[in-house]
N, C-alpha and C positions, 0 to 999 in steps of 0.2 A: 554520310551515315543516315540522313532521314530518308534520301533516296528509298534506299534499302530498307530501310524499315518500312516503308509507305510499301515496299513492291510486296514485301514477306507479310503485311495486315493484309493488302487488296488479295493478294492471289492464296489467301491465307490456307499456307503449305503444309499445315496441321492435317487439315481435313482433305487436301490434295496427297499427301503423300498417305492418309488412311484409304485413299482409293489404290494405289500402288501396293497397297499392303492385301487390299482384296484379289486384285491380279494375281499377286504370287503365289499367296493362299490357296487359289482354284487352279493354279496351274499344279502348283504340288500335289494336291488331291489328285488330280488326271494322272499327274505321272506316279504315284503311288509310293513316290520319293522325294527329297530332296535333292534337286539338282535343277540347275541353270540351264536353260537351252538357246538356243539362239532365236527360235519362234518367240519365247517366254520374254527375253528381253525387252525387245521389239515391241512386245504386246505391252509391257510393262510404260513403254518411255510413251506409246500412241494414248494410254489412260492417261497417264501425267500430262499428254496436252492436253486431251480432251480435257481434263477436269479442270485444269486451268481455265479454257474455253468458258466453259459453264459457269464458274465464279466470275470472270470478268464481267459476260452477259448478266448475270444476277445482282450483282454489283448496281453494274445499269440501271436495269429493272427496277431495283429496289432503293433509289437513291433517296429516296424526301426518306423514307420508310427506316432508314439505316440511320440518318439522323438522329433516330428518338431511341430504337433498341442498344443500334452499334457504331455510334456517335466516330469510333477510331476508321472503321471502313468508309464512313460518310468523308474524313479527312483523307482518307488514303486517295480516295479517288476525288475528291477536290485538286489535289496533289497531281495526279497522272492525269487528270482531266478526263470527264464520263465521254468525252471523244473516242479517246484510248482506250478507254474500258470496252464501245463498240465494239471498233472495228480489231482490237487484239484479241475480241472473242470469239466474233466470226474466221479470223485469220489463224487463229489455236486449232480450232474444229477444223480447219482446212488441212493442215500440217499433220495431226490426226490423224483425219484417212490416209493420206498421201503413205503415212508411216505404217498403215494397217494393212496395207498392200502388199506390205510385204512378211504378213503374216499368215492369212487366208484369206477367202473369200466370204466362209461364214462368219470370220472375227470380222468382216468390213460390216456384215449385215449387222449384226450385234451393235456395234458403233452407230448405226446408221437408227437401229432403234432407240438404244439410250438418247442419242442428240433429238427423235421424234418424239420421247416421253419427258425430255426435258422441256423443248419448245411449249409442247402438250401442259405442262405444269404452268412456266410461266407466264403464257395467255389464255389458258382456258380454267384449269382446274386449281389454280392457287388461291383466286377467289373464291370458291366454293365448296370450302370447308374439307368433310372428310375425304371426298375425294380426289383434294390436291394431298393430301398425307398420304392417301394411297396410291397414288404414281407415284410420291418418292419412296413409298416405303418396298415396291417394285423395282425402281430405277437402281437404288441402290446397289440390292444384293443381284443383280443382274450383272457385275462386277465382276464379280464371282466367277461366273458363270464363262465371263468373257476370257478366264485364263484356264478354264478346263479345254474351251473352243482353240484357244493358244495350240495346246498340246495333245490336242487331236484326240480328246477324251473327258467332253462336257457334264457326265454322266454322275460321279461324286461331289462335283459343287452345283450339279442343279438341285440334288438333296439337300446340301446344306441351305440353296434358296428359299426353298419353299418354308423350313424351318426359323427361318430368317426373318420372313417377311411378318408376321404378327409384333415378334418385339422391337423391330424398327420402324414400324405405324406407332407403336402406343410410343418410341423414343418422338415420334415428328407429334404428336399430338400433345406430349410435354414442352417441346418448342414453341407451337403455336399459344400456349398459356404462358411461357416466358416473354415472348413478344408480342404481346397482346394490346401492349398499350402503341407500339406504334401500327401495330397492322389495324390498328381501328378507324386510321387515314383513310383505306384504299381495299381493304381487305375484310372477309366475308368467312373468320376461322371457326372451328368446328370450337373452339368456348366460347366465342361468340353468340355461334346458335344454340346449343345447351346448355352455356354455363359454367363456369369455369370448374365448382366442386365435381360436376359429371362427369366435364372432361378429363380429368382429373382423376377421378378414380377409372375412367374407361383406358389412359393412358397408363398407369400404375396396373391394370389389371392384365394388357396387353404383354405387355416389357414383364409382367414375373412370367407368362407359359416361357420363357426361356427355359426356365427350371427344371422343366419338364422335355421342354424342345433340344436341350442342349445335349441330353443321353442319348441323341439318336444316331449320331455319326457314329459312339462306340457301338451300341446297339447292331448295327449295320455292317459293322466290319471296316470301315473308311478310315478310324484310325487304331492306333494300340491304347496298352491299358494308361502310359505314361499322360494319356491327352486329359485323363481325371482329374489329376490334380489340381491343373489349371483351372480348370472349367469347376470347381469346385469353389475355389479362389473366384470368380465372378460371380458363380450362385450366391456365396456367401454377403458380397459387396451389394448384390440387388435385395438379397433377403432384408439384410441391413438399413438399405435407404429407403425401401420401401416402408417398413414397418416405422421408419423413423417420421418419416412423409406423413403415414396416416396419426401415429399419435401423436408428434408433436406438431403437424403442418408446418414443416420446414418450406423454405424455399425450391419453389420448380427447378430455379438456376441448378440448385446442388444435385437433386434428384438427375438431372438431363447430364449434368457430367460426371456423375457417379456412374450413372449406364453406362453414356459412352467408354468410360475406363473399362468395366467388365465388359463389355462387346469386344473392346481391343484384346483385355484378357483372354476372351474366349477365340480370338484367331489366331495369337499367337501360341492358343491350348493346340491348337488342329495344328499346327506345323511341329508342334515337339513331337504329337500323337503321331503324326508321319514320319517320324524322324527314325 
């Protein structure tokens, strides 16, 4: 049983299977329906390693660091041994392509950049404040992006990208204020350099244009009118913890998984809206 608990904290399936969930999302946008294809699969199971990949390597990467924020991953990989954590992440990302081959040639290129803007984050831009937030806040929804390419029609979830990418920077710059006490080891974050109350409201200010960003799929035609309701249901949960943030100064912690809930609201809004 610890096994398994050690594998489901290291590879932690949460935010791995929310990259599975961005794959299918962009694939449905492309195909302009709900339906499984056999490219869409494929493209789906090559994310799930890759993302595995990257958690294990970050794992790594970030071990003294996990200690102090996420003390349970720090045990998980004591457990598996930061050996395992290497070479099972270089060896995920291998499994990856091999599996993406058999999807397209642009989903390999797509692959091939995400694993360059991951690498790119964890030795170069992760120290250097805002723009390690902004590689991931690109690397992300670039996801997306990779299961429109799935299905032969990148074209509605590169929209959804570009509207993506402002409230998933202010979500990583709420991050870097949650973990602030252990990135203080090794790491150079954007409250570091400003200050936590700035970052702070530049991350809270970021994460609410969704509100505005979120009308644009209907706006555009890419989903029906049923995609409202949801995505109203997320407005309402950011209007919520924002406003709660600024007057009561609640905790970051709460603020960063209150978003993440309406982000998830708002994909599973774009798949009823296609529905």
């Amino acid at each position: 049983m610890n096994i398994i608990f050690n594998f489901l904290i290291f590879f932690r399936f949460h935010n791995v299977l929310f990259g599975v969930l961005l794959v299918l999302t962009g694939g449905f946008l492309g195909l302009g329906k709900i339906q499984i294809t056999d490219s869409l699969v494929i493209a789906m199971v090559s994310i799930l390693v890759s993302c595995m990949g990257c958690v294990a390597l970050n794992n790594y990467w970030d071990k003294e660091v996990d200690k102090i924020v996420h003390p349970l991953r720090a045990q998980a990989l004591d457990s598996l041994t930061p050996r395992f954590a290497y070479l099972s992440g270089f060896f995920l990302f291998i499994c990856a392509f091999i599996t993406g081959i058999f999807v397209s040639t642009i989903f390999i290129l797509f692959l091939i950049i995400g694993f360059m803007l991951f690498l790119f984050y964890e030795q170069r831009t992760k120290n250097r404040g805002l723009s390690g937030n902004i590689t991931v806040a690109i690397a992300l929804p670039l996801i997306l992006i990779s299961g429109g390419v799935a299905v032969n029609n990148p074209f509605p979830s590169s929209i959804i990208f570009f509207i993506s990418v402002p409230p998933v920077l202010g979500g990583e710059i709420l991050r870097d204020i949650r973990d602030v006490k252990g990135d203080e080891m090794k790491r150079l974050t954007l409250p570091m350099s400003i200050g936590i109350p700035a970052a702070k409201t530049l991350g809270i200010g970021l994460v609410v244009t969704y509100l505005f960003l979120s009308l644009i799929p209907y706006v555009m035609n890419l989903v029906n009118l049923w995609y409202l309701p949801g995505v109203v249901i997320a407005d309402i949960l950011i209007i919520a913890v924002t406003a709660f943030a600024v007057k009561k100064n609640c905790s970051v912690r709460i603020v960063t998984e209150v978003t993440k809930v309406a982000f998830i609201i708002g994909l599973f809004s774009l798949i009823i809206g296609i529905y």
